[in-house]
BALONU-88166 format. One record per residue (C-alpha): z, y, x. Coordinates in steps of 0.2 Angstrom, whole numbers, plus 2048, in hexadecimal, padded with zeros to 3 digits. Last residue first. Layout:
! BALONU-88166
ZYX ...
END
This chain:
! BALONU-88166
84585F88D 85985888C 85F849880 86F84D878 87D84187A 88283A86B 88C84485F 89F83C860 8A283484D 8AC83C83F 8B9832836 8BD839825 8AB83F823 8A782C829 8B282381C 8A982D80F 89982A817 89B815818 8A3815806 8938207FE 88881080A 892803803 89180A7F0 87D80B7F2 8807F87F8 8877F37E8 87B7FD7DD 86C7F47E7 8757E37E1 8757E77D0 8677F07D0 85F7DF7D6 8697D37C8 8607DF7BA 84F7DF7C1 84E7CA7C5 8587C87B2 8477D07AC 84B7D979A 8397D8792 83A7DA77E 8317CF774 8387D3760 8327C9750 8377CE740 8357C0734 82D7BA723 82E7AA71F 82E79A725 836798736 82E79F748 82E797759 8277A3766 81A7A3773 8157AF77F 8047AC789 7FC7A4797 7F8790798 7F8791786 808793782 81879878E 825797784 8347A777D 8407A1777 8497A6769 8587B4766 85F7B8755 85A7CC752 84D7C6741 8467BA750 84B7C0760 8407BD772 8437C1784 8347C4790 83E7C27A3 8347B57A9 8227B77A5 8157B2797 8077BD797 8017C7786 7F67BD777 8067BA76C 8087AB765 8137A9757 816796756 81B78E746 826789739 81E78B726 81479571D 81A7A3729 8187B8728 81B7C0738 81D7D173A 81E7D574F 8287E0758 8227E376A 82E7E877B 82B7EE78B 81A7F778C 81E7FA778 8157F676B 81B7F7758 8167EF74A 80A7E174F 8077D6740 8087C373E 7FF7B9732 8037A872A 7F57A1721 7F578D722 80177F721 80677172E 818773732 821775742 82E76F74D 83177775E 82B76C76F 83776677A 83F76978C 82F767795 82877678B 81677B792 81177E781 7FC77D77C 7FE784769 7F077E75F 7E7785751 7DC792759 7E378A76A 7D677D767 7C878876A 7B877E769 7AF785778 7BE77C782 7C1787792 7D378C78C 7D777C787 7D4777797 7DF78179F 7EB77D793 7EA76A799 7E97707AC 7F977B7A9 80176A7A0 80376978F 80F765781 80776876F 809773761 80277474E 807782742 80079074B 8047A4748 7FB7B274F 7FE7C375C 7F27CC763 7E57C7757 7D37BB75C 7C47C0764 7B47BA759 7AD7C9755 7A87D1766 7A57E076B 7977E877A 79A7F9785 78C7FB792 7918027A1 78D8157A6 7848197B7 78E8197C9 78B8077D0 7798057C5 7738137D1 77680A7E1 76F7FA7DC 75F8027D8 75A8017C4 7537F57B8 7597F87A7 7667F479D 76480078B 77081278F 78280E788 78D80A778 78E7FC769 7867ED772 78A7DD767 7907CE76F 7887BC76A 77E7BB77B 78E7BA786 7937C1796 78A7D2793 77B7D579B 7797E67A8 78A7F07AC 7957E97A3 7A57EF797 7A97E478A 7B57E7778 7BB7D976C 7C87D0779 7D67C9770 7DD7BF780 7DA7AF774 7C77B5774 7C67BA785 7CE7A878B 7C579F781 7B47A6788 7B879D797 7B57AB7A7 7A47A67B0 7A57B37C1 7B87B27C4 7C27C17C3 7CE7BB7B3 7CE7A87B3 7CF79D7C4 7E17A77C7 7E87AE7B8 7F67A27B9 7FC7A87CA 7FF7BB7C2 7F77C97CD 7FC7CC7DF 7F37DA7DE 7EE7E57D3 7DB7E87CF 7DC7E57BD 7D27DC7B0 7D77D479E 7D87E9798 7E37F178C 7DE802788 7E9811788 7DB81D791 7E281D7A1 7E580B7A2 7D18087A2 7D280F7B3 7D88017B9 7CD7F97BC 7B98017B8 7BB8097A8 7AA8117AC 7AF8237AA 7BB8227B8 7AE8187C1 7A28257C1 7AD8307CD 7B18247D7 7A081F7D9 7998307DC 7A78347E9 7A18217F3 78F8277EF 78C8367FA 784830806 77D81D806 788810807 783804815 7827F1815 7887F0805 7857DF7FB 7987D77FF 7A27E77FD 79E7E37E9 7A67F57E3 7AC7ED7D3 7A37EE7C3 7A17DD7C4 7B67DB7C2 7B17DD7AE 7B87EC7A3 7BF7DE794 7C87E8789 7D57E177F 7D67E476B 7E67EF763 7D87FF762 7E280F75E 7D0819764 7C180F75E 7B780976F 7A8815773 7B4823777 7B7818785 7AA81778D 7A682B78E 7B882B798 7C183A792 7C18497A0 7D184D7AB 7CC83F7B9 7BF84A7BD 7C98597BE 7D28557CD 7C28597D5 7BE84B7E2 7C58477F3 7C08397FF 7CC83F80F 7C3843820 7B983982C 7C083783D 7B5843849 7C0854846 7D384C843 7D0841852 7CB84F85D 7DB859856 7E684A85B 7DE84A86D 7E185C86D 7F385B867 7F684F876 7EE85B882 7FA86887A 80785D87F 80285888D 80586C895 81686B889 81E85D896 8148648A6 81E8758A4 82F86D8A0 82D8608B0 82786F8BD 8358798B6 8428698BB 83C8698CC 82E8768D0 8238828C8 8108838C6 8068768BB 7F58718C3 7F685F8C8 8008588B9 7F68638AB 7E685D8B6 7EA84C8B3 7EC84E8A1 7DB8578A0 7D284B8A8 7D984089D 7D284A88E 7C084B896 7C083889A 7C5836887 7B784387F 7AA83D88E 7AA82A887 7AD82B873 79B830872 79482187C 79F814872 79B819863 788818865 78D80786C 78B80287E 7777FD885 77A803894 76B811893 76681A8A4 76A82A8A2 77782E896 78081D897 7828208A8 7878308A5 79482B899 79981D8A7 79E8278B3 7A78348A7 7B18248A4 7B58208B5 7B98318B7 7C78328AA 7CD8218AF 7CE8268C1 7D88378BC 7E88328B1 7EE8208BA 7EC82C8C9 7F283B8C3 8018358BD 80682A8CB 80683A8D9 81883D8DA 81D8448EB 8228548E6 82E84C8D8 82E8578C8 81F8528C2 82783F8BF 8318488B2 82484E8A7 81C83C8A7 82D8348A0 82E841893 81883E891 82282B88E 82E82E885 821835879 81582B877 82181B873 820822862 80F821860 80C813868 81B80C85E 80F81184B 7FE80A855 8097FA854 80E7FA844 7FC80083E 7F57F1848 8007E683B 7F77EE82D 7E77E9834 7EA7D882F 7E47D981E 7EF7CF811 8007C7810 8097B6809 8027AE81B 8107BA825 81E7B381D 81A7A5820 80D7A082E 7FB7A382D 7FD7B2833 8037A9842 7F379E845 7E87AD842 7EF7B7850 7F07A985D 7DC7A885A 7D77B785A 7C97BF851 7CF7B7841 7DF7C383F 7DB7D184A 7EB7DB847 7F77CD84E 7EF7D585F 7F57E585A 8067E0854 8087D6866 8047E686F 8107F1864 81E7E2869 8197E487C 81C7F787C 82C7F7873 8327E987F 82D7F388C 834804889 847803889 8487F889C 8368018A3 84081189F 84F80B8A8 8478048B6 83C8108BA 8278158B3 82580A8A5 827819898 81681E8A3 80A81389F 80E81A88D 80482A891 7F4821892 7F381B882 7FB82A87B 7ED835880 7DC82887E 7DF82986D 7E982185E 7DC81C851 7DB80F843 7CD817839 7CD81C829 7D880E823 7D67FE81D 7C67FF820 7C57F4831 7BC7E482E 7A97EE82C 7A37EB818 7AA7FA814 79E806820 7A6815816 7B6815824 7AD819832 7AC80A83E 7B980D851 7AE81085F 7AF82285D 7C0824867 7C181A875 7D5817874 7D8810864 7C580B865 7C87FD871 7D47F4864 7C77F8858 7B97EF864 7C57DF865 7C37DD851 7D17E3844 7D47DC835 7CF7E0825 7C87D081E 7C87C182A 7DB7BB82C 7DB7B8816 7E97B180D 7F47A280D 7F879C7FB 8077957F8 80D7A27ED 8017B37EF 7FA7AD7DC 8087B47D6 81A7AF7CF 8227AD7DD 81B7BF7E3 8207C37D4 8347BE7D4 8347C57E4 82D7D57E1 8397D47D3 8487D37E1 83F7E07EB 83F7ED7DF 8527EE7D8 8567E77E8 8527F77F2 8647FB7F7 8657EA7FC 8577EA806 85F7F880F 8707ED812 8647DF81A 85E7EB825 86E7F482A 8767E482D 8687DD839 86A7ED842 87D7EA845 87A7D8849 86D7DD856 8797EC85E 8857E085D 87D7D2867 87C7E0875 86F7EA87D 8747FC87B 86780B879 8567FF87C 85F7F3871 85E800861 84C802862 8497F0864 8517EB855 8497F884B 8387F0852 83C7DD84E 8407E483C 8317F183B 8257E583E 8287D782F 82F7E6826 81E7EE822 8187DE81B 8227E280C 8167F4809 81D7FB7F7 82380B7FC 8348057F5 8387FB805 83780A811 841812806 84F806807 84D80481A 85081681C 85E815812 86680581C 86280E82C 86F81D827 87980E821 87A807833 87C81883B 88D81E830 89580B834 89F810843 899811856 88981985D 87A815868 874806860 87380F850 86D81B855 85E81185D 85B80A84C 85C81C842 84E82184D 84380F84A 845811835 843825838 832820840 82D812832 82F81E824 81E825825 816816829 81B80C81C 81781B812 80481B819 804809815 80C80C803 7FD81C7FF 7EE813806 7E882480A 7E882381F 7E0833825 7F083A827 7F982C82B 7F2822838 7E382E83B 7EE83A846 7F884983D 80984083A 809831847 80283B856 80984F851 819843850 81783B85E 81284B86A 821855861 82D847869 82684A87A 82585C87A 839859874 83C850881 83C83E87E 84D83187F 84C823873 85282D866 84683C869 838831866 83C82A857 84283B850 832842854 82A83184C 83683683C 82D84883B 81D84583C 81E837833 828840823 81A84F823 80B843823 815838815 81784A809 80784D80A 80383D804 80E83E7F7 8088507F2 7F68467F0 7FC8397E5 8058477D8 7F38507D8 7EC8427CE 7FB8387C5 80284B7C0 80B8567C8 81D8567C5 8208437C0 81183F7CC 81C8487DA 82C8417D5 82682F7D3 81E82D7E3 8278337EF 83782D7E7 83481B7E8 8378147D7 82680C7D0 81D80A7E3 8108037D8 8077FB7EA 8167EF7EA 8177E97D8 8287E37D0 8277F77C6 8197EF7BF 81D7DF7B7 80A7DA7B0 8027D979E 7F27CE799 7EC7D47AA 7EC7E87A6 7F37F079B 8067EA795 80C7F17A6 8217EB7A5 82F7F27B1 8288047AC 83B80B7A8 838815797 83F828792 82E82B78C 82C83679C 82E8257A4 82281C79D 81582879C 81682D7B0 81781C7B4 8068187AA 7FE8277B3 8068227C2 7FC8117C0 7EB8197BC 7EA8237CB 7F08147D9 7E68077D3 7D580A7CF 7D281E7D5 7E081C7E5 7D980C7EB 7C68127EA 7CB8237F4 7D28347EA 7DC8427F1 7DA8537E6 7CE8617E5 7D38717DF 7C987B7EC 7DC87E7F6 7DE86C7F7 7D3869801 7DE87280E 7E8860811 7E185E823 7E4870826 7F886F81E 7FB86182A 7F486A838 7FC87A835 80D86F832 80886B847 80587D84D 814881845 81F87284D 81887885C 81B88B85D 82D887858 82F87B865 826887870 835892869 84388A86D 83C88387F 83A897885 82B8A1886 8288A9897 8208BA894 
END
C-alpha cells in the first residue's frame, strides 16, 4: 500500500517526538536533569526566583551571594523568559529545569523545520533538520540551558527572516521582533552576534534588496526593544563587571581542528567527562557525516548556489571563529569588541553546526530533485568514493595499524557505511520523474534519522540524579545556627579544580554533584537562606575583582563583610577560627576529599551587618583597597568614601548602634541610634540603582570602603530604609512596553489588511 506524503509526514514527525520523549525517559525512574552548571548555578537561582516571586517580589536584586548582586540583569539567570519561569514556577527549581529543556528539543525541532521549509525544502527535507537540530547532540545533549535556548529560538529567528524578505507589510517584521525578544531573554548575548548576519542572509536569499536589509535590521532592533527590561540591566552590569575592558580567554573551550573533523567523523570528538579537553562546553559538538555531505548539494544550480552559498560560507567562518587560539585569524577577532567581552569560543561553532543544520534540508530537497534526471549521476559520486575511501582506510587501520586515534578508527566504518547508504537510496529507488524525486527524498531521510540515532547511542547521555537529593537539608548547614544574619564564606577551593584532573574516574562526576549540595559548595548555599562572600555567577562585580576567588583573601574584607562562619575542606584560612562541625582533616586521595563533608569553622572577630562611624575620609579605589588589606582595620573606625563631590560632616563620639529590622532581597530597614552625625555602613555592595531615606527623607547612598553602602546619618535615633529601584530596569520596561504596543498596532493593522500566503513550497 502506497502511503501518501501526509501521512509519512505524520509517521515522521511521530517517530521524531518518539526520539525526544526516549532521550528524556529518565525521567520516568524520577530522576531529573542535573550537570555541574545546573547543580551550582542554575538550581539554586530558580529556587531563589521562585521565592521571590511567589512572595509577590520581582528578583531584580540577589542579596546571597557576592556581597548582593542584580539578578534578573544576569544572562545565565534567564529571570523573565517564560521557559524558565513557568515551568520552575509549576515544578519546582529541580524538575522545572528539565521540562525547560524538553521544552528547547521540541522548539528546535520544530523552528529548523520551519527554517528549512522557508528557504525552500520539502517537507523530508525540513523533517531531516529538525530531527538534526532537535534530536542531534546540539540541543538535546546540550544542557547549558541559555545556549541550548539560543539554539532553540535561533531556527524560528532565520524562518521568520526569510519571510520577511518574501512578503510585504510590517506583520513579518514584528513576527521576527518576537522571536528576537525571546532569543534575547534566554540569556546567551553572544548569540546575536551570529544570528544577525544569519537573519540577514536568510531573508536576502528570498529578495536581495537594500530593503530587505533595512527591514531585518528593523525587526532586530525592534526585538531588543521588546527585551529592554533585561538587556538594558545587562548593560548596566556588564559595565559594571569585571567583563569591562577586559578581553577574555581564546584558549578555554574552544574547538581544536580534530573537533571540526569530528563533526563529520563521528567518535573523534572528546567525551564530555574529559574536562580538561577544550571542548566541554557541550556534550559533544556533533552534526554527522549525513548533513555534511548533503549540503554539497544546495550548491548544485544557479538559484540554489545564489540562496545557499552565503549561508554556507558564514557557518564555515563561525566554525573557524570556533577555534579561538588554534587559529590565528580567529583569535585576532575575538579579540575585537564586542567579541572580546565574551567567553568560550565554541559557542560560535554552535551557530554554525545550527545553519548546517538548517541548510541540511534544502539541500536532501536539492538532492531528491537531481534523482529525477535519468542522466544525473553527481549524487552518487560525491556520495560513494568517500564512503569507500573510508571503509579503505578502516581496514587499513584494522590490519596493519596507521596510528589514527581510537576515535578516529571507530568513527571510520559507521560514516563510510552511512554514505554508502545515501548513495545507494539514489541508485536503487524505483519510479521516474517527479516519483523518483519524492521517493529518494524520504529514502535520506530515514538515513538522516539513522545518522541522528547513531549519534544519540555513542554520545554520552545526560548526567541525572534523583530529584530527591536536592530535597534533603544540607548536614553543613545545620551546623550553622538557623536565623543567622552572619555571612558564610563556602570557599571557591571547593570548586571542581579542572586543572589537577587528567581523568575522572567513574562514577564520580554524579557523586560530586551530589555531595556538593550538602557541601555548600556556590551556590548551593542560597538554597538554605544563607548568605555567602562566594558565587559562581558570572560577570560578577568589577570591585570584587583581586578579593573574593583569589587564593590569599585580606582578612578585612571577611571581617567587614560579616563573615563568622567557614566552610573548607582541609585548614582553615586562619589559625584563630574555631571548628565547630565536620570529620577531623585527614590525609585522604584527592578524589575522595572532592565528595566528603567540609569542615565548618566561626570566627569572633567578624563585624555587624550594618554599624555606624563617626570619622570619614576621601579615598581612591586603591586607597580603600588598601584599607581593606590593612591588618589593623581602619574601616573599624573610618569610613573610606569615594565622594568626589564632598564628604558629609560628622562628629567624633562613640556608641551608636544600628539594628537590622527587616531584610528584604530589595529593600532593608535599619534602626540606627547616633551620638552624633555619622556614617551608617552597611556591609552589602554598593550599586547603581540602591536608594536611600532617612525617617522617609531621601539620602544618598556612597560607595564606602571600596565595596559597600554608605549613608549619612544625624544624631538620634532614625529609621533607615535601602530599597533598590534601578533607573536601568525602569527606563527598559519602558521602552520594551513601547515596542509591545508597536508590534499589537502592526497585528491589528494586519487583521484589517490581510497579506497574500506566500507561495507554498512543493515535496
Amino acid at each position: 500500500m502506497r502511503l501518501r506524503p501526509a501521512t509519512l509526514c505524520l509517521l515522521s514527525w511521530l517517530v521524531l517526538l518518539a526520539g525526544i520523549v526516549a532521550s528524556h525517559s529518565f525521567v520516568l525512574s524520577g530522576e531529573a536533569m542535573v550537570s555541574r552548571d545546573l547543580a551550582r548555578i542554575f538550581i539554586p537561582d530558580s529556587q531563589f526566583e521562585r521565592a521571590s516571586l511567589l512572595s509577590g517580589e520581582l528578583p531584580l536584586w540577589n542579596p546571597l551571594v557576592l556581597l548582593g548582586q542584580p539578578f534578573a540583569a544576569g544572562p545565565l539567570q534567564q529571570a523573565f523568559y517564560p521557559p524558565r519561569v513557568i515551568p520552575v514556577l509549576l515544578f519546582g527549581p529541580v524538575w522545572g529545569l528539565t521540562v525547560e529543556h524538553l521544552l528547547h528539543v521540541l522548539i528546535a525541532a520544530w523552528g529548523a523545520y520551519a527554517a528549512a521549509r522557508r528557504l525552500g525544502a520539502s517537507r523530508p527535507g525540513a523533517l531531516f533538520s529538525g530531527a538534526l537540530l532537535g534530536l542531534g547532540t546540539l540541543v538535546s545533549r546540550n544542557d547549558m540551558l541559555n545556549l541550548s535556548g539560543a539554539m532553540a529560538w535561533s531556527g524560528w529567528m532565520v524562518a521568520a527572516a526569510a519571510r520577511v524578505g518574501r512578503s510585504p507589510g510590517w506583520r513579518p517584521v514584528a513576527r521576527l521582533a518576537a522571536f528576537t525578544a525571546i532569543s534575547a531573554l534566554t540569556g546567551l548575548p553572544e548569540s546575536l552576534l551570529w544570528q544577525g548576519p544569519a537573519c540577514v542572509l536568510a531573508a536576502l536569499s528570498t529578495r536581495v534588496s537594500a530593503r530587505t536589509v533595512l527591514r531585518v535590521f528593523a525587526g532586530g532592533v525592534w526585538g531588543l526593544g521588546m527585551a529592554a527590561f533585561t538587556v538594558v540591566p545587562a548593560f548596566e552590569l556588564a559595565a559594571n563587571s569585571n567583563r569591562a575592558g577586559n578581553a577574555q580567554s581564546t584558549e578555554v573551550w574552544a574547538n581544536s581542528w580534530v573537533d571540526l573533523l569530528a563533526l563529520v567523523l563521528r567518535g573523534a570528538n572528546r567525551p564530555i567527562l574529559d574536562i580538561v579537553g577544550e571542548q566541554g562546553l557541550v556534550l559533544g559538538l556533533d552534526i554527522g557525516v549525513v548533513a555534511c555531505a548533503l549540503v554539497l548539494f544546495g550548491l548544485v544550480g544557479r538559484r540554489w548556489r545564489r540562496r545557499m552559498l552565503p549561508l554556507l560560507v558564514f557557518a564555515l567562518v563561525l566554525l573557524l571563529l570556533s577555534l579561538g587560539s588554534h587559529f590565528a585569524p580567529a583569535d585576532t577577532v575575538l579579540g575585537l569588541f564586542p567579541f572580546r567581552l565574551f567567553r568560550y569560543p565554541v559557542k560560535y561553532g554552535m551557530g554554525g553546526c545550527l545553519l548546517v543544520s538548517v541548510l541540511a534540508g534544502p539541500a536532501l530537497s536539492r538532492l531528491a530533485a537531481l534523482a529525477s534526471r535519468r542522466r544525473a549521476r553527481l549524487g552518487p559520486a560525491l556520495l560513494l568514493f568517500p564512503a569507500f575511501l573510508l571503509i579503505a582506510l578502516a581496514v587499513a587501520s584494522a590490519t596493519s595499524g596507521l596510528g589514527l586515534r581510537k576515535g578516529f578508527s571507530a568513527g571510520l566504518l559507521p560514516t563510510a557505511l552511512l554514505l554508502a547508504l545515501a548513495g545507494a537510496a539514489w541508485l536503487a529507488m524505483p519510479g521516474l520523474g517527479r516519483r523518483r524525486a519524492r521517493n529518494v527524498a524520504w529514502a535520506l531521510l530515514l538515513v538522516g534519522l539513522a545518522d541522528v540515532a547513531l549519534a544519540q547511542l555513542t554520545t554520552g547521555n545526560l548526567l541525572t540524579l534523583p530529584a530527591s537529593v536536592y530535597a534533603r537539608r544540607s548536614p553543613t548547614a545545620a551546623a550553622i545556627p538557623p536565623g543567622t544574619t552572619s555571612r558564610v564564606s563556602a570557599g571557591m577551593a571547593l570548586e571542581w579544580p579542572p586543572s589537577t584532573l587528567e581523568r575522572i574516574p567513574p562514577g564520580l562526576s554524579e557523586r560530586y554533584l551530589a555531595a556538593s549540595r550538602d557541601a555548600l559548595i556556590p551556590n548551593w548555599s542560597m538554597t538554605e537562606g544563607l548568605d555567602a562572600l562566594e558565587a559562581s555567577n558570572e560577570p560578577r562585580p568589577a570591585l570584587l575583582q583581586g578579593f573574593v576567588g583569589s587564593e590569599e583573601p585580606p582578612r578585612g574584607l571577611y571581617d567587614l563583610a560579616g563573615v563568622e562562619w567557614y566552610v573548607r575542606r582541609d585548614r582553615p584560612p586562619f589559625p584563630d577560627l574555631e571548628r565547630v562541625a565536620g570529620p577531623q582533616p585527614m590525609k585522604a586521595d584527592f578524589f575522595d576529599r572532592l565528595v566528603d563533608l567540609p569542615q565548618v569553622y566561626r570566627s569572633r572577630t567578624a563585624m555587624t551587618r550594618a554599624f555606624v562611624v563617626h570619622q570619614v575620609r576621601a579615598a581612591t579605589d586603591a586607597q580603600a583597597a588598601a584599607a581593606l588589606r590593612d591588618e589593623k582595620q581602619p574601616f573599624r573606625e573610618i569610613a573610606f568614601v569615594a565622594a568626589p563631590a564632598g564628604l558629609p560632616e560628622v562628629d567624633a563620639c562613640t556608641g551608636s548602634t544600628a539594628t537590622v529590622a527587616t531584610r528584604r532581597p530589595r529593600q532593608l530597614e535599619i534602626d540606627v541610634e547616633s551620638c552624633g552625625r555619622g556614617i551608617l555602613v552597611v556591609s552589602d555592595a554598593w550599586y547603581p540603582g540602591w536608594r536611600a531615606s532617612v525617617d522617609g527623607a531621601e539620602a544618598p547612598v556612597l560607595r564606602t570602603d571600596l565595596l559597600m553602602r554608605g549613608v549619612p546619618v544625624a544624631a538620634g535615633k532614625h529609621r533607615v530604609v535601602l530599597s533598590f529601584r534601578p533607573a536601568s530596569f525602569t527606563a527598559g520596561a519602558l521602552i520594551s512596553l513601547l515596542a509591545l504596543l508597536a508590534v499589537l498596532a502592526a497585528v491589528a493593522e494586519a487583521w484589517r489588511r490581510p497579506t497574500r500566503p506566500s507561495p507554498s513550497q512543493t515535496d
